[in-house]
MMTF fields as JSON, N, C-alpha, C and O atoms, coordinates in Angstrom:
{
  "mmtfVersion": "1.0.0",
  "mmtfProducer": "UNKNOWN",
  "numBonds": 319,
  "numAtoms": 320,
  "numGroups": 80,
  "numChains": 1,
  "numModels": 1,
  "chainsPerModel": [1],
  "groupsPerChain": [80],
  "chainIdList": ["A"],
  "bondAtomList": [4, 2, 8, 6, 12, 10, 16, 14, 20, 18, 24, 22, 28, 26, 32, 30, 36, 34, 40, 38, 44, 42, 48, 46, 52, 50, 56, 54, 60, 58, 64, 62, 68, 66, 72, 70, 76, 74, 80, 78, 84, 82, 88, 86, 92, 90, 96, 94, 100, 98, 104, 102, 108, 106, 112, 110, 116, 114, 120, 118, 124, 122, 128, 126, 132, 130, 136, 134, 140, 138, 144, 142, 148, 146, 152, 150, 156, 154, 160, 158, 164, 162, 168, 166, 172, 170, 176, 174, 180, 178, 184, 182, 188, 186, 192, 190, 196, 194, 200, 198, 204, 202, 208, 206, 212, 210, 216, 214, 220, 218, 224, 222, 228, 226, 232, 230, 236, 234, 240, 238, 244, 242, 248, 246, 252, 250, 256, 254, 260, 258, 264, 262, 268, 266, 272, 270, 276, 274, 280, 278, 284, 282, 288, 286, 292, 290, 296, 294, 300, 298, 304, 302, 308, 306, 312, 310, 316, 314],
  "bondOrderList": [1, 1, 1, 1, 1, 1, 1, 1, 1, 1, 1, 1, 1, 1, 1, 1, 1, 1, 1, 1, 1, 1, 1, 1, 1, 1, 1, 1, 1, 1, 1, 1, 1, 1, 1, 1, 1, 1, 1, 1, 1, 1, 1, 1, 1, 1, 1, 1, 1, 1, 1, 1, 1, 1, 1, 1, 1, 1, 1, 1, 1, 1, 1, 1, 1, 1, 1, 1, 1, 1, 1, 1, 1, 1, 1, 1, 1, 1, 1],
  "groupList": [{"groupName": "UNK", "atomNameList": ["N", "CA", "C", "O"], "elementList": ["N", "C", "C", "O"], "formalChargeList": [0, 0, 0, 0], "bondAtomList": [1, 0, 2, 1, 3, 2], "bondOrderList": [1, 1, 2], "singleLetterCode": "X", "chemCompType": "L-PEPTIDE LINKING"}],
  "groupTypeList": [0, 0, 0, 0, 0, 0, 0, 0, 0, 0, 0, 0, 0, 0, 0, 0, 0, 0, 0, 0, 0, 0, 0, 0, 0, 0, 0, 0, 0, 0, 0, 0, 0, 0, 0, 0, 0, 0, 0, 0, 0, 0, 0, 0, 0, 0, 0, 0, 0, 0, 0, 0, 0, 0, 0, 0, 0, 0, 0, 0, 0, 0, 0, 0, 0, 0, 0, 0, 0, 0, 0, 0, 0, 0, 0, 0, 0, 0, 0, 0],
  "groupIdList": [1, 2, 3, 4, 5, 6, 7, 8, 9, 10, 11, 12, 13, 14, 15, 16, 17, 18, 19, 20, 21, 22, 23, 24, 25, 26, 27, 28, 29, 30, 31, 32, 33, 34, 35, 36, 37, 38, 39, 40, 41, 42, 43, 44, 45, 46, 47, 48, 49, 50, 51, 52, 53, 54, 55, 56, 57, 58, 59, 60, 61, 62, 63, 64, 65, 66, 67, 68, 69, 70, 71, 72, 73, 74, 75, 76, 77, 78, 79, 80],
  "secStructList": [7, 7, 7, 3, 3, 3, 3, 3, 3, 7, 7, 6, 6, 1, 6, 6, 1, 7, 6, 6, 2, 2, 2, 2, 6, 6, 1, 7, 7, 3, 3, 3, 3, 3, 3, 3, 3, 3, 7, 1, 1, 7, 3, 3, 3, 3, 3, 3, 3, 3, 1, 7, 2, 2, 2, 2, 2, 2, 2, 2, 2, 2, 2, 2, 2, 6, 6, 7, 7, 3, 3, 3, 7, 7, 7, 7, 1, 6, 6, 7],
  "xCoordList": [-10.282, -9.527, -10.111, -11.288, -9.208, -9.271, -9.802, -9.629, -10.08, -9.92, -9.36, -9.822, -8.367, -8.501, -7.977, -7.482, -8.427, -7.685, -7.028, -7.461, -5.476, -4.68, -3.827, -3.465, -3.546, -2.87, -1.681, -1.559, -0.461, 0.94, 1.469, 1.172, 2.37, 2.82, 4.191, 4.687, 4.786, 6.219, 7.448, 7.45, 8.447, 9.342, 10.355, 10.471, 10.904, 11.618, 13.282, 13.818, 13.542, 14.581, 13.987, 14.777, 12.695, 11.944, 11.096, 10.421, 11.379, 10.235, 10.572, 9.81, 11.935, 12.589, 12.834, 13.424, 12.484, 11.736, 10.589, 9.534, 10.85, 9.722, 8.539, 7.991, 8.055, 7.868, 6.202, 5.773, 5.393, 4.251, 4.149, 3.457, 4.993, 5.728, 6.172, 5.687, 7.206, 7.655, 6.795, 7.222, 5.719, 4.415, 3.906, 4.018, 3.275, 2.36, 3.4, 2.812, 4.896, 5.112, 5.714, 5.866, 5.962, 6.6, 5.325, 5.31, 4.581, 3.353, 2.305, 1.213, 2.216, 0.823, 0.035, -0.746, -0.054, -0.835, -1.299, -0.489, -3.02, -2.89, -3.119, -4.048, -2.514, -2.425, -3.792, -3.883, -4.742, -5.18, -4.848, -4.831, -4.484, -4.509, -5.884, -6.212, -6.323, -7.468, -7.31, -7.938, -6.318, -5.881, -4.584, -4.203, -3.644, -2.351, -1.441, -1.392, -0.883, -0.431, 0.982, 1.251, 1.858, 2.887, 3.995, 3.599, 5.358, 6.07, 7.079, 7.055, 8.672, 9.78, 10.328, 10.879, 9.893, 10.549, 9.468, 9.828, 8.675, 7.194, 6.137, 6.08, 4.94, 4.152, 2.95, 3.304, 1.913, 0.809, 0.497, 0.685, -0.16, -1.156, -2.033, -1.813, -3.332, -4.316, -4.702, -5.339, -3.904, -4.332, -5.259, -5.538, -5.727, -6.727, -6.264, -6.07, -6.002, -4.927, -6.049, -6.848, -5.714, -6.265, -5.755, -5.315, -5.952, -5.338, -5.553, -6.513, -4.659, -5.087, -4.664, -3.689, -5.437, -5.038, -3.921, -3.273, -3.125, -1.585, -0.772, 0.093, -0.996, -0.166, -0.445, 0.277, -1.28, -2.017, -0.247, 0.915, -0.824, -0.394, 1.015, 1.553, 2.016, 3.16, 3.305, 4.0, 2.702, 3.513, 3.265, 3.86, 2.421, 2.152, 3.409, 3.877, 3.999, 5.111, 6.187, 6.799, 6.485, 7.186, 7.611, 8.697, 6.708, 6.26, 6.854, 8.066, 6.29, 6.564, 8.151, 9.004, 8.2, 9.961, 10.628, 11.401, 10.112, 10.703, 10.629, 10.863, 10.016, 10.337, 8.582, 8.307, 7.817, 6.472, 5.222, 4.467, 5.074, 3.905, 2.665, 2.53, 1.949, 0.796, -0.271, -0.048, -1.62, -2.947, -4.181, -4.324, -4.823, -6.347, -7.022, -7.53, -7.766, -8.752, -9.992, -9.97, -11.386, -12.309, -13.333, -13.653, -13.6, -14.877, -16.219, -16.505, -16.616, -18.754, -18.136, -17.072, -18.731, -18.574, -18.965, -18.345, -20.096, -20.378, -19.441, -19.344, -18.446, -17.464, -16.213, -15.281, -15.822, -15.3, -15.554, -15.008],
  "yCoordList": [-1.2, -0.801, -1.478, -1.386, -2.135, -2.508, -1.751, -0.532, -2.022, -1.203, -2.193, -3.296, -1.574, -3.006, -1.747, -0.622, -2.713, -1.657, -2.61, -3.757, -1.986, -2.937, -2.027, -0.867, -3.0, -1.743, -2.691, -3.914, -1.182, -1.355, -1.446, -0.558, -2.837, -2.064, -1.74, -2.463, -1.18, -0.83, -1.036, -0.377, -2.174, -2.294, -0.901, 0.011, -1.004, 0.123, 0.872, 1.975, -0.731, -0.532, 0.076, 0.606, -0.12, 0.482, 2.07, 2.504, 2.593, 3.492, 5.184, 6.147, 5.145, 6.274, 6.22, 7.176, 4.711, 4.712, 4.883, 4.35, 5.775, 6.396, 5.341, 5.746, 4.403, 2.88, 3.144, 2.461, 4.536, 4.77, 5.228, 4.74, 6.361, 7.162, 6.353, 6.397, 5.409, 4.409, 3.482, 2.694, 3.27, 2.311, 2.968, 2.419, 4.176, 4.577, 4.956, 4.987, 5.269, 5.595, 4.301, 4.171, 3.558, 1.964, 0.961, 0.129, 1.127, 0.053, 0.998, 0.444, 2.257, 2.844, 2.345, 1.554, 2.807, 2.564, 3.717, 4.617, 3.981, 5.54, 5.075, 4.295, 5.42, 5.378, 6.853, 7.998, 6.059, 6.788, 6.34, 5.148, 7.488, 7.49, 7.207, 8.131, 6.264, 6.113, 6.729, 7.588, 6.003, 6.396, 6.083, 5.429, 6.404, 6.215, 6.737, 7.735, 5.578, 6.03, 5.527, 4.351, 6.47, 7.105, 7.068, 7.853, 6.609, 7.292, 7.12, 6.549, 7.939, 7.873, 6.201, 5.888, 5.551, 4.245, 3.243, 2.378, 3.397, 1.982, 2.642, 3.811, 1.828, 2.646, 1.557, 0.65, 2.094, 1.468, 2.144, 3.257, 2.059, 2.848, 2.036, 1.199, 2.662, 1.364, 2.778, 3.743, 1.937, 2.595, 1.839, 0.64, 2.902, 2.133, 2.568, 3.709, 1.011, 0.964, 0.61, -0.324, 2.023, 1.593, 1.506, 2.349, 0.578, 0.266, -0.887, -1.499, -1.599, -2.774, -4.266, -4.373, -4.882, -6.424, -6.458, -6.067, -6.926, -7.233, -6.19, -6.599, -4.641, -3.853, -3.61, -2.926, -4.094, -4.006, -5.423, -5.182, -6.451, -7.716, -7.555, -7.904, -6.849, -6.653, -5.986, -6.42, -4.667, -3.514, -4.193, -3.665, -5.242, -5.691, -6.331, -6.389, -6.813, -8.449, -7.182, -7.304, -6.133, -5.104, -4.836, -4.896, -4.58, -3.869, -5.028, -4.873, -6.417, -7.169, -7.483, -7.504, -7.691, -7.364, -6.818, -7.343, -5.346, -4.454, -4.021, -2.933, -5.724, -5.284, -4.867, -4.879, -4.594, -3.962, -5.358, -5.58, -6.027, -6.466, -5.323, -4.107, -6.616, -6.15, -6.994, -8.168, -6.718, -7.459, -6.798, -5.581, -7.308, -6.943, -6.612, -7.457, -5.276, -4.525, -5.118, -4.981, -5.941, -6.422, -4.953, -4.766, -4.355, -3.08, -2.769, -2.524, -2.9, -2.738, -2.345, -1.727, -2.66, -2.295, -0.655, 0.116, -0.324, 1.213, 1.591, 2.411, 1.816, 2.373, 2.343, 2.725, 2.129, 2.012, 2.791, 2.577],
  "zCoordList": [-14.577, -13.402, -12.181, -11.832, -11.599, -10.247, -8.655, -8.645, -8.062, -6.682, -5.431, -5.138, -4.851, -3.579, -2.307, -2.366, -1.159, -0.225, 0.63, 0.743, 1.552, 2.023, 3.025, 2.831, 4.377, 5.24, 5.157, 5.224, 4.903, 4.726, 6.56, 7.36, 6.977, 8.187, 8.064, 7.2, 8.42, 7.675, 9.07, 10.109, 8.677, 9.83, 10.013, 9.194, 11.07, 11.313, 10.163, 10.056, 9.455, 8.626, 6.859, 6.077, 6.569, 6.009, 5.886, 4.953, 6.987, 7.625, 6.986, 7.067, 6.362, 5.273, 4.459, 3.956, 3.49, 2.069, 1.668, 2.015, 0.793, -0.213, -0.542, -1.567, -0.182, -0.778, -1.64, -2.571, -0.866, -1.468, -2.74, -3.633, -2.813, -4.179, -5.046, -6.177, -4.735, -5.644, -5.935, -6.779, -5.547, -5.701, -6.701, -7.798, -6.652, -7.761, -8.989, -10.07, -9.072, -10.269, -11.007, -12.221, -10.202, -11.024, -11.32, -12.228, -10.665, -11.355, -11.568, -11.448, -11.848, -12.55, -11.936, -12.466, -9.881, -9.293, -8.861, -8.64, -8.602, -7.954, -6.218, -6.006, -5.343, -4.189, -3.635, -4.077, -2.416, -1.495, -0.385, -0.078, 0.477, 1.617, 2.952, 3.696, 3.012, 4.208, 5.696, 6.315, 5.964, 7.643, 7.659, 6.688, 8.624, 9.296, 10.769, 11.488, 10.698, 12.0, 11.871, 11.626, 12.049, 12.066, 12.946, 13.808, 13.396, 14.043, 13.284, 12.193, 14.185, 13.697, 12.947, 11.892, 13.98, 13.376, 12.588, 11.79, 12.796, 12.021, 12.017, 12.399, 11.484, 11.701, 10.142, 9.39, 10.254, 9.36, 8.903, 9.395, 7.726, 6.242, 5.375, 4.5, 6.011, 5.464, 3.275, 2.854, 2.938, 1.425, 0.593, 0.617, -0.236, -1.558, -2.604, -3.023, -3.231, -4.504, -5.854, -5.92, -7.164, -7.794, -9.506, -10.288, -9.576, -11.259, -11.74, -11.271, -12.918, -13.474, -12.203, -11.46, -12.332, -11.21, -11.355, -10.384, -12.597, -12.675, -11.927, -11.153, -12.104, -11.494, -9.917, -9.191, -9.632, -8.146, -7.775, -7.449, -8.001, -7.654, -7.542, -6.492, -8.915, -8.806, -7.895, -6.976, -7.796, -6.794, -4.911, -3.971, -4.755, -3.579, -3.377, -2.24, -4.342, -4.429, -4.176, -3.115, -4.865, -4.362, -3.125, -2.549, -2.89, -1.041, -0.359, -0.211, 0.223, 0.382, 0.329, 1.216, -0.897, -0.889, 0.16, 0.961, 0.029, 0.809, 1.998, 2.523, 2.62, 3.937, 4.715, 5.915, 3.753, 4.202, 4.531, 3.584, 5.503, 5.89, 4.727, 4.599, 4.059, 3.333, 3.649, 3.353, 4.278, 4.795, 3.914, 4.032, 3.291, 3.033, 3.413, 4.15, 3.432, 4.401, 3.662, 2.438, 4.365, 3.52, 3.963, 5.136, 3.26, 3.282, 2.272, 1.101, 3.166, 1.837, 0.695, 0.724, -0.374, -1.667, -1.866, -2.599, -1.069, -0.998, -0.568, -1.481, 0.105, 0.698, -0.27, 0.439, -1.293, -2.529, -3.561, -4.644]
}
């Protein structure tokens, strides 16, 4: 099992799909929540995604898809 962490920014035509939920049950990813910030229309979610590389990689190409800016959070390995 993998670990990576990555903040989602989510455009405003995105921002009332499910896109986290549908992340962990279509690629057998488990989603944590780190931090977020929130409003009605956009908003960011720095998560830590954990499962196999391949399902990490797909569900990113997902997101992406859909509209979601995805960036790499680089953090100490202790902090993992």
């Amino acid at each position: 099992m993998a670990k990576q962490r990555v903040i989602f920014t989510f455009p405003p035509e995105s921002s009332s799909e499910p896109i986290i939920y549908n992340l962990s049950q279509q690629f057998n990813i488990v989603t944590n929540i780190r931090q977020a910030e929130l409003t009605e229309g956009r908003g960011w979610i720095e998560l830590e995604l954990d499962g196999e590389d391949k399902d990490i990689e797909a569900g990113i190409t997902w997101a992406t898809s859909r509209g979601v800016r995805v960036d790499p959070v680089s953090v100490d390995a202790t902090e993992i």
